[in-house]
C-alpha positions in Angstrom: 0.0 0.0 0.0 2.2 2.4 0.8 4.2 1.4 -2.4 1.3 2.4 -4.1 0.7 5.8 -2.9 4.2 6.6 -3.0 3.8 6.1 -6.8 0.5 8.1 -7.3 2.2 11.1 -5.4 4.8 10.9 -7.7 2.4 10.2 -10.5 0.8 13.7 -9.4 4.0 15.5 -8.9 5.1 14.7 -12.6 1.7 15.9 -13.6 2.0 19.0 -11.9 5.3 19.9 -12.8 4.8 19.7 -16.3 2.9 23.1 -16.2 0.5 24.2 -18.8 -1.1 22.3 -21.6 -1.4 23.9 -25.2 -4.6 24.9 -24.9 -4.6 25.8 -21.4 -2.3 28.2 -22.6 -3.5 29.6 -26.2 -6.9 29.8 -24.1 -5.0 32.3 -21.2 -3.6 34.0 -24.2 -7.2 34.7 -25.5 -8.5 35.9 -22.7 -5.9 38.2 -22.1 -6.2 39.8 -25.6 -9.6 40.6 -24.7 -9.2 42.0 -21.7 -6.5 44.1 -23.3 -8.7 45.4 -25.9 -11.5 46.4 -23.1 -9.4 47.7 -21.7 -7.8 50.4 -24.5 -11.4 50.7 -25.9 -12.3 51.9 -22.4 -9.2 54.1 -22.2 -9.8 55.8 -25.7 -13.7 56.7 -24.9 -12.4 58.2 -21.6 -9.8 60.3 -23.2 -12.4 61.6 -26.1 -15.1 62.3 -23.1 -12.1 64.4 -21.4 -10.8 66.0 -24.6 -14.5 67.2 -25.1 -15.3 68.0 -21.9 -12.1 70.3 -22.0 -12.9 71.8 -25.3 -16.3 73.0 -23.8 -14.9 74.5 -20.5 -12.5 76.3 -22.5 -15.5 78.0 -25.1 -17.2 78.6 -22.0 -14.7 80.8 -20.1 -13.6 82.3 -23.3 -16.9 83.4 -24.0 -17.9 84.5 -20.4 -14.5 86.8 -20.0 -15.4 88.3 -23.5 -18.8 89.0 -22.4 -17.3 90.5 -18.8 -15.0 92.6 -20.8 -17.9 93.8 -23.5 -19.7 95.4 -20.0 -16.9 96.5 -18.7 -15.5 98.7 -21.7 -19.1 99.7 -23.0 -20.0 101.1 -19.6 -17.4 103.5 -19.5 -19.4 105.1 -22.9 -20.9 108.1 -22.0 -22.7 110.2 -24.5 -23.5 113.9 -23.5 -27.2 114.5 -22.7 -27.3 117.3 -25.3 -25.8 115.4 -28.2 -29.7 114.0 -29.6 -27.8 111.2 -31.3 -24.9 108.2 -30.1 -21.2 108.7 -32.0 -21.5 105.0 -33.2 -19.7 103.9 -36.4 -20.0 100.6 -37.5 -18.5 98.2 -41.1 -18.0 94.8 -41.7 -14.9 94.4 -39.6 -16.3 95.6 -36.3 -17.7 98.8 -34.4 -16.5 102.1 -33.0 -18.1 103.8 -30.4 -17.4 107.4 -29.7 -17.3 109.1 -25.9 -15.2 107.2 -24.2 -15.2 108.0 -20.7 -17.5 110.9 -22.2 -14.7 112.2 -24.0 -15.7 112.7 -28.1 -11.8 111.9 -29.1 -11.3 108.4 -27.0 -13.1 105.6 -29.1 -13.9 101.9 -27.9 -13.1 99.5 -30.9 -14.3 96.4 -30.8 -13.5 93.6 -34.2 -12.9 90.3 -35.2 -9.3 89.5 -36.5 -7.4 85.7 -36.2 -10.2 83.6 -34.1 -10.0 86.9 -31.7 -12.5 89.2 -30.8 -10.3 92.4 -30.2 -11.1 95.0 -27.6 -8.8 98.4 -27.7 -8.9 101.5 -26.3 -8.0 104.9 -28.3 -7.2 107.6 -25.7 -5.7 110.7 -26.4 -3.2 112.3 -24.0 -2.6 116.0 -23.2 0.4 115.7 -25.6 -2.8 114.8 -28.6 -1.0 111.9 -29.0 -2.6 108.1 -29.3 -2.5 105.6 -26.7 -4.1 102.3 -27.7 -4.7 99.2 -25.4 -5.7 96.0 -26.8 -6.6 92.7 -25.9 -7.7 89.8 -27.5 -10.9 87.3 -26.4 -11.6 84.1 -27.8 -10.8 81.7 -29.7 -14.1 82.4 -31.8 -15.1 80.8 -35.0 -16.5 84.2 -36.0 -18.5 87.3 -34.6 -21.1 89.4 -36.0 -21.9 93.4 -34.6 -25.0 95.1 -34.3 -26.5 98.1 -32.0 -29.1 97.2 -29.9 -32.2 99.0 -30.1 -35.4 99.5 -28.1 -38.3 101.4 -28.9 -38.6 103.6 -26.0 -34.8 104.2 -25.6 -33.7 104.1 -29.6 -29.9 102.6 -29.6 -28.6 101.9 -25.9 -25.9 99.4 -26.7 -24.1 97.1 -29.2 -25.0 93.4 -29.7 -21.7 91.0 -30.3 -22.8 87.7 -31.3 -19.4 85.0 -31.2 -19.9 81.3 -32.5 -17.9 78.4 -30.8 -15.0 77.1 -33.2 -13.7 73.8 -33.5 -10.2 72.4 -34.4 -9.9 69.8 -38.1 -9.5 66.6 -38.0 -5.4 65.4 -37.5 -5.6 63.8 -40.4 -5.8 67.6 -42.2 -2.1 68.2 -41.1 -0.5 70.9 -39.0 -1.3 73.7 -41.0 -5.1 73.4 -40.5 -7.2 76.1 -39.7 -9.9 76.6 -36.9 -13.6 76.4 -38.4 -16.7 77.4 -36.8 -19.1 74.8 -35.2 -22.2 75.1 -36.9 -24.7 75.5 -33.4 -24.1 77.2 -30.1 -24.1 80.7 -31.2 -24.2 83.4 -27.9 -25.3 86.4 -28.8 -23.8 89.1 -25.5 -25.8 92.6 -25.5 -24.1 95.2 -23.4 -25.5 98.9 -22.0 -23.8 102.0 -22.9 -23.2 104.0 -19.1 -25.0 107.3 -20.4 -27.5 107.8 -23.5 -27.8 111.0 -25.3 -31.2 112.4 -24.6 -32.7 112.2 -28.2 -30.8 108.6 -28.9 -34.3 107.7 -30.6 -33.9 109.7 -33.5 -30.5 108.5 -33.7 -29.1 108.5 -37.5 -26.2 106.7 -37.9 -28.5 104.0 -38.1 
């Protein structure tokens, strides 16, 4: 008997010590492989979600310190009570507003140039010489002025509206531009600080 059982434990040893079969192995090697490829598809959806959920943040503040700096610079326009009309000039690259600080010869310019809405300041100094500051907002895929108009106040403000923009595809190569997304406009109207009296018959309108 014990003959016997010494041969079985050897029997069992051998067994053992001979490892892995062939397809024990192949099927490790399968299952592995999946895992794997879980496991980079999960990976590759959670850096997409992140990459997006960046992208969004980013339009968002860019579009909320544009809007803060809009009210800030627009308030500081202050048209004289007796003027009956606002010193407003406006063309297709952007808009000028006269009165600055109440002052006829310091202008607020506000345009769209590179992805950037840009925001500068024309003061003159005792000298009569020009002191610009300017700083760009964004990136925008475009932006689009207007004055905004009421009925009972006639032109009290300007209307910017800036669209998101979104980056090409890799596969367009290095030199690829920005476009704009089609949705998600945000259209930002801002107050002037002070309105002419007779703004409502405003003609540069």
């Amino acid at each position: 008997m014990s003959l016997r059982r010494t041969v079985r434990q050897s029997g069992a040893r051998a067994a053992s010590d001979r490892g892995f079969t062939l397809i024990e192995a192949i099927t490790m090697i399968a299952v592995i492989s999946v895992l794997g490829v879980v496991l980079w598809s999960g990976a590759t959806l959670a850096m997409r979600a992140l990459s997006a959920m960046d992208s969004h943040l980013d339009g968002t503040g860019a579009f909320l310190l544009a809007e803060h700096a809009l009210r800030e610079e627009c308030g500081q326009i202050r048209f004289p009570y007796w003027l009956g009309q606002s010193g407003i000039e406006q063309n297709e690259s952007g808009i000028t507003v006269h009165y600055l600080g109440g002052r006829r010869e310091d202008t607020l310019v506000i345009g769209f140039e590179d992805n950037r809405l840009w925001i500068a300041e024309h003061r003159r100094t005792t000298d009569g010489e020009e002191e610009v500051s300017r700083l760009p907002y964004g990136p925008f895929g475009g932006a689009e002025f207007s004055t905004a108009r009421a009925e009972n106040r006639g032109v009290y403000g300007i209307t910017v509206t800036l669209r998101p923009f979104k980056k090409q595809d890799a596969q367009d190569g290095p030199e690829s531009t920005d476009r704009a997304d089609a949705g998600g406009e945000l259209a930002i109207t801002v107050e002037f600080g002070a309105l002419p009296l007779g703004s409502h018959t405003d003609e540069n309108d």
